[in-house]
MARGUPA-255048 format. One record per residue (C-alpha): residue number from 1; residue in three letters; chain; x, z, y. Coordinates in steps of 0.05 Angstrom, whole numbers, plus 5000, padded with zeros to 4 digits. Layout:
<rs>
R  num  residuo  cadena    c1    c3    c2
R  NUM      Ala       A     X     Z     Y
...
</rs>
This chain:
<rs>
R  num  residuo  cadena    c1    c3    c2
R    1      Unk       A  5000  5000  5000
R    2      Unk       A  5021  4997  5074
R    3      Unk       A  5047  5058  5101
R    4      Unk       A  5047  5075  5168
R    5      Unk       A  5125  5075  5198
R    6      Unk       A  5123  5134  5256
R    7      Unk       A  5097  5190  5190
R    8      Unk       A  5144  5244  5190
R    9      Unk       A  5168  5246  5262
R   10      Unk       A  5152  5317  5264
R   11      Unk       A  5163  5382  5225
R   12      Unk       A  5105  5410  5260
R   13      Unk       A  5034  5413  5229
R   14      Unk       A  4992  5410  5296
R   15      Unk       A  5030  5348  5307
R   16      Unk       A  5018  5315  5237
R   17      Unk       A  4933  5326  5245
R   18      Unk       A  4923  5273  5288
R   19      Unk       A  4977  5223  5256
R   20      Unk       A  4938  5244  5182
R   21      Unk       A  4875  5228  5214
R   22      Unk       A  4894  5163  5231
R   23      Unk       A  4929  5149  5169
R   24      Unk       A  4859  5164  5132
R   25      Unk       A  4822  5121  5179
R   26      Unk       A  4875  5069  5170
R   27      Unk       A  4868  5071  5093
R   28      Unk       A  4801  5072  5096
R   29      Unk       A  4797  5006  5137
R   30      Unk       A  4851  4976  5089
R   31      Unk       A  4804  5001  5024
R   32      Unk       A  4742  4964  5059
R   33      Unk       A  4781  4905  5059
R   34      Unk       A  4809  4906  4987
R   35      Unk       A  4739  4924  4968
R   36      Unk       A  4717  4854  5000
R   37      Unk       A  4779  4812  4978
R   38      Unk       A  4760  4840  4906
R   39      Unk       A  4687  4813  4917
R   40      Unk       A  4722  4744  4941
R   41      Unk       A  4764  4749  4871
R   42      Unk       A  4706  4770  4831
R   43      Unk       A  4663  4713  4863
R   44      Unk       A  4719  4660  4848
R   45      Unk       A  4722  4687  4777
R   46      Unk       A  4642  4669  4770
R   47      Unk       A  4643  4609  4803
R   48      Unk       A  4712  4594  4752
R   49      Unk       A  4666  4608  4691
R   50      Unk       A  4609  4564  4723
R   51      Unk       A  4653  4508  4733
R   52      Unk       A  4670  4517  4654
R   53      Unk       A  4604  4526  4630
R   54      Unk       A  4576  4459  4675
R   55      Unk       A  4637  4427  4655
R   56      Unk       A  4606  4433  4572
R   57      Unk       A  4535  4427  4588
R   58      Unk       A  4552  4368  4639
R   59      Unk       A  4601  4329  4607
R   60      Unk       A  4575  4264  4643
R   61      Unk       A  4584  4294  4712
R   62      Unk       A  4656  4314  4705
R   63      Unk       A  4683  4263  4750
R   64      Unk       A  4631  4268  4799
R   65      Unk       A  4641  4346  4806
R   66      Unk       A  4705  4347  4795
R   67      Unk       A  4712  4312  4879
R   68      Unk       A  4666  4367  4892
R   69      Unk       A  4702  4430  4862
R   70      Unk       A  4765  4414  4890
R   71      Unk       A  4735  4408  4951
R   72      Unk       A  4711  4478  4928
R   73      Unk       A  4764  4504  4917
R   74      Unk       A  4811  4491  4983
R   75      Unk       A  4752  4515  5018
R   76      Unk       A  4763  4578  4982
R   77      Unk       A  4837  4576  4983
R   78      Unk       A  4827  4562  5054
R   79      Unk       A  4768  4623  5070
R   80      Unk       A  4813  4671  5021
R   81      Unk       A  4883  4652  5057
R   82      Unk       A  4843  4660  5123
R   83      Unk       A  4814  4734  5106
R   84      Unk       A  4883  4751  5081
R   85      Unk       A  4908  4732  5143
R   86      Unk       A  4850  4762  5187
R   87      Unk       A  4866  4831  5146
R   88      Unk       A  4940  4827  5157
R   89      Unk       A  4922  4817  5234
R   90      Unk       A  4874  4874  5233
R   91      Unk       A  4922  4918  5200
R   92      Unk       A  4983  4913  5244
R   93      Unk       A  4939  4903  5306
R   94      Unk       A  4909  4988  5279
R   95      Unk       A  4973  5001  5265
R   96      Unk       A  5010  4985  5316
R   97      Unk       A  4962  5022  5360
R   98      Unk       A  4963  5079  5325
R   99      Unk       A  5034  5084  5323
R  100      Unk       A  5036  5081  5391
R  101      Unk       A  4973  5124  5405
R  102      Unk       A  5023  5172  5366
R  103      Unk       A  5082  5175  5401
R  104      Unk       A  5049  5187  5468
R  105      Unk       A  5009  5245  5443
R  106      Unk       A  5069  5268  5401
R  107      Unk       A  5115  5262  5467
R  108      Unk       A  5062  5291  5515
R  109      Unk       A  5048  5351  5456
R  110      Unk       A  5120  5365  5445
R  111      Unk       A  5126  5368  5516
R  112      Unk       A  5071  5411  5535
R  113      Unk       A  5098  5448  5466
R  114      Unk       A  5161  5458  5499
R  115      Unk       A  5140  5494  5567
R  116      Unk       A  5091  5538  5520
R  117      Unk       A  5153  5552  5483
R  118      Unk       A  5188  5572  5541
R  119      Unk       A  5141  5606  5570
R  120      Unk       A  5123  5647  5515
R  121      Unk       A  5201  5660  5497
R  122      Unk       A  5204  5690  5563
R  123      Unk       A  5144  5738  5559
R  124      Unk       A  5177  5760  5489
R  125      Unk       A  5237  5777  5529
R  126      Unk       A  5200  5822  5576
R  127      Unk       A  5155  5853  5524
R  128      Unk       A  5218  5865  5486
R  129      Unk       A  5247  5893  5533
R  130      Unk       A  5195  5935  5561
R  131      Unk       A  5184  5960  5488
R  132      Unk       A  5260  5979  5483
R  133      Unk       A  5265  6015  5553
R  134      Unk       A  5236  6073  5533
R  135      Unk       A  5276  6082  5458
R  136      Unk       A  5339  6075  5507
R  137      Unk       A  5312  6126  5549
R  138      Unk       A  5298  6164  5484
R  139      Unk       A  5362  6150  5451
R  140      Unk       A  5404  6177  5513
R  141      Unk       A  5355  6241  5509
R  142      Unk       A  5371  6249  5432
R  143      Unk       A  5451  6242  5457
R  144      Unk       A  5435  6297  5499
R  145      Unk       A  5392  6340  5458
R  146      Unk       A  5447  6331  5397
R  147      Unk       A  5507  6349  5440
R  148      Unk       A  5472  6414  5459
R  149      Unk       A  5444  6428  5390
R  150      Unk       A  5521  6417  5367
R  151      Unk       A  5545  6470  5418
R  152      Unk       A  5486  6515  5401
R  153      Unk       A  5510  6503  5325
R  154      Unk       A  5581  6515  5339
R  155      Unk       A  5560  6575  5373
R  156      Unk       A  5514  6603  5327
R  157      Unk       A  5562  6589  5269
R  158      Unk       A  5616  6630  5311
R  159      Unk       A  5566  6691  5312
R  160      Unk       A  5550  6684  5242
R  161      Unk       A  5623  6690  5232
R  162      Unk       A  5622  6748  5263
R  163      Unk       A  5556  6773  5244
R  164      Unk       A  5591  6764  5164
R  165      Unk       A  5651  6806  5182
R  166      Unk       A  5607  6863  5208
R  167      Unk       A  5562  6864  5147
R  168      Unk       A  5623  6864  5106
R  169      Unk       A  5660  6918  5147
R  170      Unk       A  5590  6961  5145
R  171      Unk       A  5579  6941  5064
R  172      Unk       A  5654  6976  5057
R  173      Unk       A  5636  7032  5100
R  174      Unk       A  5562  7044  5051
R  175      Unk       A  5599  7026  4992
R  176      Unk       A  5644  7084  5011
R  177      Unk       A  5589  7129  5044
R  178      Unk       A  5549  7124  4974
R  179      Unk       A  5607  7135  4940
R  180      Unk       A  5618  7200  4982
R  181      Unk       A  5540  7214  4963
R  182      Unk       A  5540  7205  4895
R  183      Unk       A  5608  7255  4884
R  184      Unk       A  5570  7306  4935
R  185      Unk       A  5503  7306  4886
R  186      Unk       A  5535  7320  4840
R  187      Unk       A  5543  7388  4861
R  188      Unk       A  5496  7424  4832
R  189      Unk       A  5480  7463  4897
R  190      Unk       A  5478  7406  4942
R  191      Unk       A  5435  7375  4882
R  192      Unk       A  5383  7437  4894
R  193      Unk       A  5390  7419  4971
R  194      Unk       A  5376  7346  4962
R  195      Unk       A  5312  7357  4923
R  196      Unk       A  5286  7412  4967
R  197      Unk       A  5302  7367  5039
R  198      Unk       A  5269  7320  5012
R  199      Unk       A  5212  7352  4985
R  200      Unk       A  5206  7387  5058
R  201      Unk       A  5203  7312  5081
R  202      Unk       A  5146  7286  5048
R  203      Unk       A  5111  7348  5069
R  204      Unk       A  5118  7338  5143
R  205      Unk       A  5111  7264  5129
R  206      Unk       A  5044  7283  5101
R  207      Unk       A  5028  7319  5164
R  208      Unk       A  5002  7390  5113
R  209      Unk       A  5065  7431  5124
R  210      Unk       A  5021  7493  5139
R  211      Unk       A  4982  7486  5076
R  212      Unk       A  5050  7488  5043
R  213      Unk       A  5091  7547  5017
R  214      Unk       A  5164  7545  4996
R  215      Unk       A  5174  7619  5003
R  216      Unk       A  5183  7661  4945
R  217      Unk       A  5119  7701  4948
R  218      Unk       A  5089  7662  4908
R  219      Unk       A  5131  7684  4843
R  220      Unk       A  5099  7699  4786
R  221      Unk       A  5114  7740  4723
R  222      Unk       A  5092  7718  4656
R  223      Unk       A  5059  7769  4598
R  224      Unk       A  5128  7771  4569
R  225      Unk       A  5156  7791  4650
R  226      Unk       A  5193  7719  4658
R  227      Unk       A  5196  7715  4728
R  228      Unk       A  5169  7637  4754
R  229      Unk       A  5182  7621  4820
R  230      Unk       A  5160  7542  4831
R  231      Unk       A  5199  7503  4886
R  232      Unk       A  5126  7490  4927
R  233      Unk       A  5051  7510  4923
R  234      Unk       A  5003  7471  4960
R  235      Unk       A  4933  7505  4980
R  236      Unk       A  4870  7476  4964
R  237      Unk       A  4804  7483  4989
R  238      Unk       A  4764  7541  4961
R  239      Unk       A  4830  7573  4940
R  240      Unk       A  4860  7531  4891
R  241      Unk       A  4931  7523  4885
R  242      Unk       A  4972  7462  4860
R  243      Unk       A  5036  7480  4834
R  244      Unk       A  5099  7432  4847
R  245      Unk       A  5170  7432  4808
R  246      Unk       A  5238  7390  4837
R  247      Unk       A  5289  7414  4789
R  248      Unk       A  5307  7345  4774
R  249      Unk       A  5372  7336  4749
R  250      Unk       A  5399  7265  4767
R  251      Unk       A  5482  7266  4750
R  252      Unk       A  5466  7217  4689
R  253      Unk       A  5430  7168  4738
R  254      Unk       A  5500  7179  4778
R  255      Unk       A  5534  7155  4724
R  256      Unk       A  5486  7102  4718
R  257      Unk       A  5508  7077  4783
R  258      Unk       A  5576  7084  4770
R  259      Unk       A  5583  7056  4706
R  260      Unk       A  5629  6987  4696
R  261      Unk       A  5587  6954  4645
R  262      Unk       A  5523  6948  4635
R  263      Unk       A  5527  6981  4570
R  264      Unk       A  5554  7036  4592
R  265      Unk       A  5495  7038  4646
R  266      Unk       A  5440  7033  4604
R  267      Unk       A  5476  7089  4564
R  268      Unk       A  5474  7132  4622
R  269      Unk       A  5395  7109  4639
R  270      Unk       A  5379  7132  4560
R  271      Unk       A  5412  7206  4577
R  272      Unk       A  5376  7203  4640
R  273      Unk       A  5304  7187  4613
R  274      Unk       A  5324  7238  4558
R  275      Unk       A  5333  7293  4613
R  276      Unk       A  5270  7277  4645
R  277      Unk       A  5235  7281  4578
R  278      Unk       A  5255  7349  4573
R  279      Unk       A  5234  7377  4631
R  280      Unk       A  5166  7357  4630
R  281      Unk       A  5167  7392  4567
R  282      Unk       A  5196  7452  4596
R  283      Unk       A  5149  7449  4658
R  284      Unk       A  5085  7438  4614
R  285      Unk       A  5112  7502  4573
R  286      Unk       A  5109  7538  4634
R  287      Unk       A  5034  7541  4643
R  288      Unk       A  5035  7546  4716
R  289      Unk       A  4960  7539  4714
R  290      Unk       A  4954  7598  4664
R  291      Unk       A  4997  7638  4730
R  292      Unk       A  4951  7621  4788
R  293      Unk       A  4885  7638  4795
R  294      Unk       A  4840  7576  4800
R  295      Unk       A  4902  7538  4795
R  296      Unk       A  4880  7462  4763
R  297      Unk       A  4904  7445  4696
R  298      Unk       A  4968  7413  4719
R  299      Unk       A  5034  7418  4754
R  300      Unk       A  5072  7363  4800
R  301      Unk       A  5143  7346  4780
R  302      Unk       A  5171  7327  4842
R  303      Unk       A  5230  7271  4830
R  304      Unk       A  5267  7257  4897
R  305      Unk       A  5266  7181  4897
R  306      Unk       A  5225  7120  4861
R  307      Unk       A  5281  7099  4840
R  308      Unk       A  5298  7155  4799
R  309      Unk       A  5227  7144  4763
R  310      Unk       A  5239  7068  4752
R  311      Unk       A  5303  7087  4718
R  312      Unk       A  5273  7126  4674
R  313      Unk       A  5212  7091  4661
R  314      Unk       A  5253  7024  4644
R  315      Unk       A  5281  7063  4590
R  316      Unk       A  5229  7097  4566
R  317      Unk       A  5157  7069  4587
R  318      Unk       A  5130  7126  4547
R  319      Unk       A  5146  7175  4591
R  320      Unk       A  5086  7177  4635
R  321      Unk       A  5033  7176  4590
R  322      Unk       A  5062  7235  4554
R  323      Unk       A  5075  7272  4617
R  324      Unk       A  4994  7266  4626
R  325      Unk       A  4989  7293  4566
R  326      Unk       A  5033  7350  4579
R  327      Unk       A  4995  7363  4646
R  328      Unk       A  5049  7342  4683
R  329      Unk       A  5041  7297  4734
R  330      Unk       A  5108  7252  4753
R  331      Unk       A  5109  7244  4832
R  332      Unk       A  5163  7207  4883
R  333      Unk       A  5163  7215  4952
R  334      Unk       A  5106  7165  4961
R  335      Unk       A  5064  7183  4904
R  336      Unk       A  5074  7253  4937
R  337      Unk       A  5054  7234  5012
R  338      Unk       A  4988  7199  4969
R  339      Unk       A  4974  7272  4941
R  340      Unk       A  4983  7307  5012
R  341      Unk       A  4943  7266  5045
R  342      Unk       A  4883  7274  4993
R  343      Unk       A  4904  7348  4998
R  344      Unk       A  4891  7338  5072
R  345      Unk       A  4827  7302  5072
R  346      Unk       A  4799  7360  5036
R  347      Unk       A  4823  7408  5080
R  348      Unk       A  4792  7362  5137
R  349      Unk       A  4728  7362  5098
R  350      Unk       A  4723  7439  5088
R  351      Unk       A  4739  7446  5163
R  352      Unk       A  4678  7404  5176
R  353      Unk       A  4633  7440  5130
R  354      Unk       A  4659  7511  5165
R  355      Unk       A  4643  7473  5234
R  356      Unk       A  4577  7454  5209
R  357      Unk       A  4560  7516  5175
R  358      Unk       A  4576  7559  5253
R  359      Unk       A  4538  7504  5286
R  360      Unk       A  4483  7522  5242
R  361      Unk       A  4490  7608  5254
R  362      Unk       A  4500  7584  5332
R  363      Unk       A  4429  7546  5332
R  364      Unk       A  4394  7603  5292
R  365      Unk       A  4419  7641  5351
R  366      Unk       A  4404  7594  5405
R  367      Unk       A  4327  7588  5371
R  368      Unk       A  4325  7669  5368
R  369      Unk       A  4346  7677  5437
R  370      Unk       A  4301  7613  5462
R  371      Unk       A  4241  7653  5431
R  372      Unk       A  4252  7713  5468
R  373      Unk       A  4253  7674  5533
R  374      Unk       A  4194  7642  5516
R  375      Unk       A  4157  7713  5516
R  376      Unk       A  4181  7724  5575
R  377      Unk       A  4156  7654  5600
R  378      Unk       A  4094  7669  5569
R  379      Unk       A  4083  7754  5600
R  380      Unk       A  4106  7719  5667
R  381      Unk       A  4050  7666  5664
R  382      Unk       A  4003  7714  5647
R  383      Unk       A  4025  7758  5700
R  384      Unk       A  4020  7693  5758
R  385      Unk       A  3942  7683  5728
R  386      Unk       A  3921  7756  5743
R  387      Unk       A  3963  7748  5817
R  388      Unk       A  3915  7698  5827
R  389      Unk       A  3852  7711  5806
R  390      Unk       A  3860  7778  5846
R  391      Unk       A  3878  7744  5909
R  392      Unk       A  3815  7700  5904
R  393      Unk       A  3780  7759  5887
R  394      Unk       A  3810  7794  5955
R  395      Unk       A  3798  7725  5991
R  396      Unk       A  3726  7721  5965
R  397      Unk       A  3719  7800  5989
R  398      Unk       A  3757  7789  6061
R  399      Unk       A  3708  7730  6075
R  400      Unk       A  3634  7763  6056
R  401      Unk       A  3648  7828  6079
R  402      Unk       A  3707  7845  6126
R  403      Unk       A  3704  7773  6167
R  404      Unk       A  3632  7784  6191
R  405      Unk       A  3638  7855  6216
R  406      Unk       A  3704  7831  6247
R  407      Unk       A  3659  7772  6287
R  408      Unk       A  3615  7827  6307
R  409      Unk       A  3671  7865  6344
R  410      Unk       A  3691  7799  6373
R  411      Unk       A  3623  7782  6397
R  412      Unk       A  3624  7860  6427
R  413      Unk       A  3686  7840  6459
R  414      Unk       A  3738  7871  6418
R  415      Unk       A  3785  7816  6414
R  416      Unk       A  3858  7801  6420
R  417      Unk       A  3894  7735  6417
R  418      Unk       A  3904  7730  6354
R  419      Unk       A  3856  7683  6318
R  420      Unk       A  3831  7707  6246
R  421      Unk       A  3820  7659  6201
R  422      Unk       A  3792  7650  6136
R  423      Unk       A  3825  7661  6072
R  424      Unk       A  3835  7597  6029
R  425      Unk       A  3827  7602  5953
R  426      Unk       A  3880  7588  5912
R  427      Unk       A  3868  7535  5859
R  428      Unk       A  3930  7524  5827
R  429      Unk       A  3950  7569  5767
R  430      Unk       A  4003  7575  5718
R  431      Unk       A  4017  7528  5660
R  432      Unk       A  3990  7549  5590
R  433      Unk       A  4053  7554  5542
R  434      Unk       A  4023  7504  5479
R  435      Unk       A  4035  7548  5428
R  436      Unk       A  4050  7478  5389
R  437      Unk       A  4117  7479  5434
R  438      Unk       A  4138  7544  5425
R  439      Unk       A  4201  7564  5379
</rs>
């Protein structure tokens, strides 16, 4: 087929529409005209067989056709050569045109495609840099902001230092402070001291240091005359006594500290929980209930630190249940201060009930004494009523019998300047006490 010889002057697609469009239209034109040279052929193929088939039916007119059907034929030859030629014409005549239809809207699009290029290439510029301005402007910040974060780090890093070497210098001097702890308790009298400070602690902690008593009166001698002096006694309400023991001894749990395995640790933890063991027994074989009056079935063994009790307790978990079951009850500071203060609210409570109870003797007074005033309220009414009945009485008396005979001394001439008038009745009395109101 005939192609058209400006395709592919461009790349671009906008630009290739129009020239496609063409093309089609082009095609389309040259199809319509092979369509009708085919009918030409087709036709000269009939008229072919016609001339065969007159040429066996009409044998006898063979010479006087045969003038004829050449004459047929150049005029076909001619009418054929003439529509090739009129197609050929037609074709370069639309091609040619549309060539050049082409290039001027290709030149006049690429140049209009050009300035838009431009154009827009310079807007980008701007946008671009309109978009960038402002991560400059936050790039110098972060410049900034990381040059002072450095100096802050730098800084920081330089206390730390020196933060380190304190903690270490103040780690020697506890590790050598405990160490000067742990040889004093184990001193059996600064042991004794230990416990009892900080027994006296959690007592003023707990705020009930006068319902406390560390003295010794409260000794006791058994039926077989032990003497049993425990290291506290806490009042109760309604005089009941609770009965607490510190005679802790904690030089295994030392050792426990001390030790340089952990073997040797956990031995220490084992004689430790062993001791503590014992002396609930020895505490529950007391019987300090048995000594006090209206003491409760139990008695407080006072440890001087939790973590005494966790020591023991993560060697033997045992140990608190049977202490229950001794009557002993295992306390550290803070299970202590829990105790107080349940000691105290009681003591609060009883305080209130005493209040309440003289607030009630106080109002019996107050409605005893408000009765008596009332019957004094009551005579003094009474005594107001008879006032006034008597001085209407008088009134009633002064009018009807002195007045006139005083008028008749007047009328006689006996006067003086002073006018004498009558009486008025008084007609307000005293208020009835309801005896609904009274006390």
């Amino acid at each position: 087929g005939i192609r058209p010889t400006g395709a592919g002057l461009s790349p671009s697609s906008a630009l290739n529409r129009p020239l496609e469009e063409n093309e089609r239209q082009l095609r389309a034109q040259i199809e319509a005209r092979g369509d009708e040279l085919s009918r030409e052929k087709q036709e000269r193929a009939r008229l072919g067989e016609r001339v065969v088939a007159l040429e066996g039916d009409l044998v006898q007119g063979e010479q006087a056709h045969t003038v004829r059907l050449a004459d047929i034929e150049r005029s076909h030859a001619v009418a054929l050569k003439t529509a090739e030629d009129r197609f050929k014409s037609l074709a370069g005549e639309v091609l040619a045109g549309t060539v050049k239809e082409f290039q001027e809207r290709a030149s006049q699009q690429f140049s209009g495609q050009r300035e838009h290029l431009a154009l827009e290439m310079a807007q980008r510029h701007k946008n671009i840099d309109e978009l960038l301005s402002p991560i400059r402007e936050l790039l110098a910040k972060t410049d900034t902001n990381l040059s002072r974060i450095e100096q802050e780090r730098t800084a920081s890093f330089a206390s730390l230092v020196e933060q380190i070497r304190g903690t270490q210098e103040s780690s020697a001097k506890l590790k050598d402070e405990t160490s000067k702890l742990v040889a004093a308790l184990r001193k059996p009298q600064v042991r004794g001291r230990y416990g009892e400070v900080q027994l006296r602690r959690v007592v003023e902690i707990a705020g009930l240091r006068s319902y406390c008593d560390f003295s010794e009166q409260d000794s006791r001698r058994t039926d077989a005359g032990d003497l049993q002096r425990p290291d506290m006694t806490i009042k109760l309400p309604n005089e009941r006594t609770i009965v607490v023991d510190s005679k802790t001894t904690i030089e295994a749990y030392l050792d426990a500290i001390e030790a340089t395995s952990p073997e040797a640790a956990d031995h220490a933890l084992d004689r430790f929980a062993e001791h503590v063991r014992k002396q609930i027994e020895a505490l529950s074989a007391k019987a300090y209930w048995d000594q006090f009056e209206r003491a409760p079935e139990f008695v407080v063994m006072f440890v001087p630190g939790d973590q005494f009790i966790d020591g023991a307790l993560s060697r033997r978990p045992e140990l608190f249940e049977l202490a229950v079951k001794r009557r002993v009850i295992l306390a550290s500071p803070s299970t202590l201060v829990g105790l107080l203060r349940a000691v105290e609210l009681g003591w609060r409570e009883q305080r209130l009930a005493e209040e309440a109870e003289e607030l009630k003797k106080l109002g019996s007074e107050l409605h005893h004494r408000a009765g008596v005033v009332w019957e004094y309220a009551a005579k003094l009414g009474r005594s107001l009523r008879q006032s006034v009945e008597q001085y209407n009485e008088l009134a009633a008396s002064i009018d009807s019998r002195l007045a006139p005979t005083l008028k008749k001394f007047e009328e006689a001439g006996a006067k003086s300047a002073k006018e004498i008038q009558s009486l008025p009745e008084v007609s307000v009395l005293p208020r009835s006490l309801d005896a609904a109101q009274q006390p």
